[in-house]
Structures are given as C-alpha cells and as structure tokens.
C-alpha positions in Angstrom: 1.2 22.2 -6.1 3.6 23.8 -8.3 6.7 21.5 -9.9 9.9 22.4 -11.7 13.0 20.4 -12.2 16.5 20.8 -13.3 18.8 17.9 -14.6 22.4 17.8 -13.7 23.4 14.3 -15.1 22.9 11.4 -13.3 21.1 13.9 -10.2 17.6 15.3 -10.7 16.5 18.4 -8.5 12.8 18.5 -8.2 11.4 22.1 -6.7 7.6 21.7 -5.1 5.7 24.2 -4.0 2.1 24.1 -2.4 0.1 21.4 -0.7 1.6 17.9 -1.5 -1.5 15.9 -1.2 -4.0 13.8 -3.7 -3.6 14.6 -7.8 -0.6 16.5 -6.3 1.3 13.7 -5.1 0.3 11.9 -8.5 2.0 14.6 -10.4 5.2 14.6 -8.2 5.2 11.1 -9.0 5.2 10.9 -12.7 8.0 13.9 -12.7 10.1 11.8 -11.0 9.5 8.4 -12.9 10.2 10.8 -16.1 13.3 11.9 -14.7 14.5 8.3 -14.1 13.5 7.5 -17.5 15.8 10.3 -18.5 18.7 8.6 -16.6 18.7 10.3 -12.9 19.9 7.7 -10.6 19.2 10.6 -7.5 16.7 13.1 -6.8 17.0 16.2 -4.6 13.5 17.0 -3.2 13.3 20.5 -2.4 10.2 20.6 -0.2 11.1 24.3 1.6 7.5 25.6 -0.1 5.4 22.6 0.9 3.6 23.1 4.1 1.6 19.9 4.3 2.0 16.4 3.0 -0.9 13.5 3.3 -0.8 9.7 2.8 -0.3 9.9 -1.0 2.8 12.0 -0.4 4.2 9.8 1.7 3.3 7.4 -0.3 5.3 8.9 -3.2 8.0 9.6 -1.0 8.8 6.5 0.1 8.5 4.9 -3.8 10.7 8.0 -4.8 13.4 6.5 -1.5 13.0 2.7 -2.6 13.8 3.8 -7.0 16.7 5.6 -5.9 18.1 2.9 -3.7 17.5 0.4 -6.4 19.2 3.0 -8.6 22.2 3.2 -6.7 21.2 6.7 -5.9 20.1 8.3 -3.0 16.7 10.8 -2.4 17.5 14.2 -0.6 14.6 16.5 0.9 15.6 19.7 1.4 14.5 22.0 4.1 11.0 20.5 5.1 9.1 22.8 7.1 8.1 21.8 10.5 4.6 20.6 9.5 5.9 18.3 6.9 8.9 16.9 9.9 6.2 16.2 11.9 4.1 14.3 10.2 7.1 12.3 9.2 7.8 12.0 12.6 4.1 10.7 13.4 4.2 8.2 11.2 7.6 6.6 12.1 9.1 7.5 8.9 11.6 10.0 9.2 14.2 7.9 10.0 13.5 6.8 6.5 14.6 10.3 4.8 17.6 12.2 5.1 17.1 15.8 4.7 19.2 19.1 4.0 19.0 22.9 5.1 20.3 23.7 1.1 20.0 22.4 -2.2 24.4 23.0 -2.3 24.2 20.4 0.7 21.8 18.6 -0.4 24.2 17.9 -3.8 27.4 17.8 -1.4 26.0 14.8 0.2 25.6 12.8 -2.9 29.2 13.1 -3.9 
C-alpha cells in the first residue's frame, strides 16, 4: 500500500492506495500517530484506491476513530469502494465511520 499526507493545521489528509491489510495497516498506523504528534486533532482517510481492508485495518481504523474522538476531532473516509463498505457492513462497523464521496466534503464536514 502506498501513503501520502498533507497537513492543513489542526486536519490531516491521509491518501492510501493498495491493499490495506497486515504491515500495511501497521504503516497506516504510525502515519497517523505521527500526524497527531504533529498536532492534527482530525484525519481525512481517503480510501478511493483501497480495494480491500482485513482485521488489522479495521483494527487501525477503529483506533484512528477512538484518537480523534479523544482529540476533539473527528475521522472522515472518503469514497470507500464497495469491497471495503461491505466488509464494514459485515462486521457491524459501519455505523461506526462516517464517509464522504470528496475530499472538499470530506473537509466541509469538519467545519
């Protein structure tokens, strides 16, 4: 899996691309612990490349939902593909994520 991330203050926008599973989801992790280091309170999760997510991206998800909660921030995915829904779905957790069809909505919602 591919990462990249922009800063806009207190907001963080991750960009994944690629299978989110294993060493993946590890790596996902530790760029967004270092972007709360760095002072982001909320991440946007751009997830539009990610076709498939296992347990330890769910896993990461839900940590990444709980540290921006605690944060007073919020986490945003943005355009999951189908795949990545229903797995959310199957596991009960969707209603656990709010998601976006942009990045722009994704940052309108935070505001």
């Amino acid at each position: 899996m591919k990462l990249s991330y922009e800063e806009h203050g207190m907001v963080a926008l991750v960009v994944a691309s690629g299978d989110c599973t294993g060493d993946a989801s590890e790596r996902l992790r530790r760029t967004v612990a270092d972007r709360f280091a760095a002072g982001a309170r909320s991440v946007i999760l751009d997830f539009a490349a990610v076709p498939l997510v296992d347990s330890a991206a769910l896993e990461t998800m839900l940590w990444m939902n709980e540290e921006t909660a605690r944060s007073g921030g919020a986490l945003r995915l943005v355009a999951p593909q189908e795949a990545v829904l229903a797995i959310l779905r199957l596991t009960r957790l969707a209603d656990r994520f709010e998601s976006s069809a942009s990045v722009e909505l994704a940052a309108r919602s935070l505001r």
